[in-house]
C-alpha positions in Angstrom: 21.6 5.8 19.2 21.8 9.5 19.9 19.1 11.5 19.3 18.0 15.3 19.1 14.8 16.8 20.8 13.6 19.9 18.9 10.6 22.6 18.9 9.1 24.6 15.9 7.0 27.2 18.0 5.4 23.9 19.8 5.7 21.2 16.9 8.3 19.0 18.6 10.4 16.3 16.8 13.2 13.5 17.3 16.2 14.4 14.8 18.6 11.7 14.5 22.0 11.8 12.2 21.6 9.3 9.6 25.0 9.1 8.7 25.4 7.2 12.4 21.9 5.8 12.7 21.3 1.9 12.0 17.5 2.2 9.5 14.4 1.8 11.7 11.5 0.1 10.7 8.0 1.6 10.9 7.1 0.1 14.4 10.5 1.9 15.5 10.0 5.1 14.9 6.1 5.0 16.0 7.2 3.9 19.5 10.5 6.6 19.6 7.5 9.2 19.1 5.1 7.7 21.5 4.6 9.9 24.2 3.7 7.5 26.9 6.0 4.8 25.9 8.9 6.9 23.8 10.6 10.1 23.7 7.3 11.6 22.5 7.1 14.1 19.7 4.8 14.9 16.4 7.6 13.1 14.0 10.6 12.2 13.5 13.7 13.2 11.0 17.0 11.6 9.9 19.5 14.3 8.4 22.3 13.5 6.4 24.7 15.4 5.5 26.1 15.6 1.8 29.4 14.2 0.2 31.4 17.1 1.8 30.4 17.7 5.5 32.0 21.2 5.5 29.9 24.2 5.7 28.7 25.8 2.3 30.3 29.0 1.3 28.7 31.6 -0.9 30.2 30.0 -4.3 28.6 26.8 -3.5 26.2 28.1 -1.4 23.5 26.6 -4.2 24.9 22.6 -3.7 22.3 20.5 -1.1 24.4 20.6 2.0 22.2 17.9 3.7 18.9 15.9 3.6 16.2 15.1 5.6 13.9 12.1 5.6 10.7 13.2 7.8 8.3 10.6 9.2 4.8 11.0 11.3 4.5 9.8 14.5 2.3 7.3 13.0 4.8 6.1 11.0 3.9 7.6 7.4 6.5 9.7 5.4 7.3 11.2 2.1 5.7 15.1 2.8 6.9 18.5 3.7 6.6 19.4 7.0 7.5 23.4 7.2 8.4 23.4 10.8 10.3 20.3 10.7 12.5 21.6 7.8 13.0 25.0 10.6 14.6 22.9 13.0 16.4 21.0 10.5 18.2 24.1 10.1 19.0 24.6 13.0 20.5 21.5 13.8 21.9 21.2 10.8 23.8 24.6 11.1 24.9 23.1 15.0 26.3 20.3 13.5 28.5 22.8 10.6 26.6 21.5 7.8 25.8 25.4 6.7 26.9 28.5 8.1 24.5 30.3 10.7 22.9 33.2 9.1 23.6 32.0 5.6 21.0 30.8 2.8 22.0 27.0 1.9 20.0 24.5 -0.2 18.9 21.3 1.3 16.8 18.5 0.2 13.8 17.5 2.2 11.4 14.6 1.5 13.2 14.4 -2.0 12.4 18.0 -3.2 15.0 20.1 -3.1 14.6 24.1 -1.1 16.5 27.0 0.5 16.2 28.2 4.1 18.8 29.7 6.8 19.2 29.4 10.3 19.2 32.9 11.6 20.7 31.7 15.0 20.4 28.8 17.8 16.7 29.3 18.4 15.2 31.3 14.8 14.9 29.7 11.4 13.2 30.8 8.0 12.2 28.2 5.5 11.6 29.3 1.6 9.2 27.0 0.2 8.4 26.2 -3.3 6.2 29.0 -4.4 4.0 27.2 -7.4 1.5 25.8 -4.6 -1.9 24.3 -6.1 -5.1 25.5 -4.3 -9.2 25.3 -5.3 -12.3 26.1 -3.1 -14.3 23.3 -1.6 -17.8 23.9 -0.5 -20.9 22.8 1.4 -18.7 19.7 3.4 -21.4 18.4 5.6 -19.6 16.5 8.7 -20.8 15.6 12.2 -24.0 17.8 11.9 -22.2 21.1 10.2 -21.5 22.1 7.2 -17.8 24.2 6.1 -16.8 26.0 3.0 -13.1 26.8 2.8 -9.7 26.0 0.8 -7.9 22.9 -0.3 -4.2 23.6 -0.7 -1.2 21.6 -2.0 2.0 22.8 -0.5 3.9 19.6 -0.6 1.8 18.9 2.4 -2.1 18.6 2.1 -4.2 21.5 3.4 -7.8 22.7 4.2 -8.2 25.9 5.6 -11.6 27.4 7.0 -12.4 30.0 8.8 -14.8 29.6 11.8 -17.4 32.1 10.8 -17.7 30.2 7.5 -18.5 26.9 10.1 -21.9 26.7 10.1 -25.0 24.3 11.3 -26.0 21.6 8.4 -29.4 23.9 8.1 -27.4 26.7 7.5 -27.5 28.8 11.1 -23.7 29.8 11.7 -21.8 28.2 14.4 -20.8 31.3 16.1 -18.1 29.1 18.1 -15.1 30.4 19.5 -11.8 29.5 18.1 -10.3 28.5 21.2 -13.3 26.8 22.0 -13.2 24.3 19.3 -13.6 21.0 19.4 -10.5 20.6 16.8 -9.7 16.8 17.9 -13.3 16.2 16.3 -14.5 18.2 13.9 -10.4 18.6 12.8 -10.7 14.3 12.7 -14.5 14.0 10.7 -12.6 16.7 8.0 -9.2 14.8 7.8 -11.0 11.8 6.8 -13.7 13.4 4.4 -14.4 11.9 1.6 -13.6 15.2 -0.7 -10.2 14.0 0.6 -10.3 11.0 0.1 -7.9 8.6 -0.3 -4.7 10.6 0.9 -6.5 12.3 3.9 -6.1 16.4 4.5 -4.5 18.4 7.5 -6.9 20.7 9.1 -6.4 24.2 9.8 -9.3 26.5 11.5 -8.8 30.1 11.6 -9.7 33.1 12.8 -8.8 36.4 11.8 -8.6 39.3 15.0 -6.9 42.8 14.3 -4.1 42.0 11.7 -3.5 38.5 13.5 -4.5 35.5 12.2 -4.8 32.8 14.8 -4.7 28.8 13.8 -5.1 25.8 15.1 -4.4 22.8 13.4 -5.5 18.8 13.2 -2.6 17.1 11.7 -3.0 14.0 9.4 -0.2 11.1 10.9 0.0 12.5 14.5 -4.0 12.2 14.6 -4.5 15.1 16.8 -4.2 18.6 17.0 -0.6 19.9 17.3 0.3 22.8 19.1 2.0 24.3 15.5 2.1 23.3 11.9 4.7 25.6 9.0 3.0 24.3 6.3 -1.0 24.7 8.0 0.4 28.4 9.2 1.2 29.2 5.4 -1.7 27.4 3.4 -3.9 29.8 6.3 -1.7 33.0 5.5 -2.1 32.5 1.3 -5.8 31.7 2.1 -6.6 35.2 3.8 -4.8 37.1 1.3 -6.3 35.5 -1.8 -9.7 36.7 0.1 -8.0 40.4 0.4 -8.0 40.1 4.3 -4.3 40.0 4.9 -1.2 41.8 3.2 2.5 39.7 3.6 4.1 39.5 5.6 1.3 37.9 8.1 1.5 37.4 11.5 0.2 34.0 12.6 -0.4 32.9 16.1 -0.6 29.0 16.4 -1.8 26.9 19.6 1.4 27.1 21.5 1.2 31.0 21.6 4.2 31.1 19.7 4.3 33.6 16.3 5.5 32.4 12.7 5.9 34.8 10.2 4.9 34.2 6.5 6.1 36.4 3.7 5.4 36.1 -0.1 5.5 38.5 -2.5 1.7 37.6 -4.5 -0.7 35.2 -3.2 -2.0 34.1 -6.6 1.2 34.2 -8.2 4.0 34.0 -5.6 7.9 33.8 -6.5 8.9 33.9 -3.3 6.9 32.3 -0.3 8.9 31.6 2.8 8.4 30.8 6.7 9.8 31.9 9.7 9.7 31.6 13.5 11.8 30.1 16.4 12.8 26.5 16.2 15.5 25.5 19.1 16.6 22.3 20.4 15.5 21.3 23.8 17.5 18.2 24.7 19.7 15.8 23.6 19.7 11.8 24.6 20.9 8.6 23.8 19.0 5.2 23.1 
């Protein structure tokens, strides 16, 4: 079985071709994305490409070229994962399934998008715009309390900012974001009751001169990540419903890498897209 190793600014994944891949069962794919035991990485993806393998033109530019079925490292599936669907891109674009610098519709997770591989190493990924979102408010976990914003982007968000972190009797935190304790405060949230029973991906942010820096607990790997697409953009649309942020927003994940997120109104977006680098790094075979 060949395989694909690919980055999305630090959010690594195995990308496999289903069209010459045998199905794996859940136990598989948790130990291909062990990182002591496996290849290692924060998930997994089988693309397939569509009927006709050739590269879409601009009159049928609009007809899914591929699919992607994404998968956790713990196994779990069915969600959008915003970096992921960059690399897919990429690799799909390697493989002529689309056209490199070209616009092309693709199916991920069963929900049909749009995106474009700029080159080898830069994607942007248009995501469905009509997001959900509401404020959640005095969560009280492992002695603190948070106030912040539950999103619904085809993957489950909360977004706080760390000045809104605060001790359960009220005295802020006043912690550092690169400081942070993510793996547990970022685990206590994830499993919160508000969220309960799906879970939530954590994202805690701070805001510093125009750039908005985030670091994120993802539900399925069960750790922080060193980047998350759809965490970078529920963070972005958060600031700029507050009025702290205009689009397109600079965000600065854990890996020191840079995605970019662009929309045209944070309350009532058309357009709400992300973009940053997204390469392969090896390839192997199993």
């Amino acid at each position: 079985m060949r395989f694909t190793k690919m980055t999305g600014a630090g959010n690594d994944f195995i990308v496999l071709d289903a069209n010459d891949t045998m199905s794996l069962p859940r136990d598989a794919l948790r130990s291909l994305c062990d990182r002591r035991y496996g290849i290692g990485a924060d998930g997994l993806m089988l693309v397939r490409r569509a009927e006709s393998s050739r590269a879409a033109t601009p009159e049928d530019a609009s007809a899914p070229a591929f699919s992607v079925e994404f998968f956790n490292a713990d196994g779990s599936g069915g969600m959008l994962c915003g970096n992921g669907a960059r690399c897919a891109l990429v690799y799909a674009a390697a493989k002529g399934l689309i056209a490199y610098g070209q616009t092309s519709a693709f199916s991920f997770a069963g929900r049909s998008y749009r995106g474009c591989a700029r080159d080898k190493g830069y994607a942007r990924f248009e995501l469905d715009p009509r997001y959900g979102t509401r404020l959640e408010s005095g969560l009280r976990f492992c002695g603190h309390e948070a106030s912040g914003r539950y999103f619904d982007l085809g993957s489950l968000h909360f977004v706080l900012d760390i000045s809104d972190l605060s001790e359960a009797g009220g005295q802020a935190l006043g912690a550092k974001l690169e400081l942070l304790d993510v793996q547990a405060l970022g685990s206590a949230l994830r499993h919160h009751e508000r969220f309960s029973p799906q879970g939530v991906n954590v994202n805690f942010c701070a805001l510093e001169e125009g750039l908005l820096r985030v670091r994120t607990f993802e539900r399925g790997v069960e750790a922080e990540t060193l980047a998350c697409g759809t965490g970078s953009t529920a963070s972005a649309l958060s600031y700029a419903l507050r009025g702290l942020v205009q689009p397109p927003v600079r965000v600065r994940v854990r890996s020191g890498d840079e995605l970019l997120i662009d929309f045209d109104d944070a309350e009532h977006p058309t357009r709400l897209s992300l973009s940053g680098p997204a390469k392969a790094v090896f390839k192997g075979e199993i």
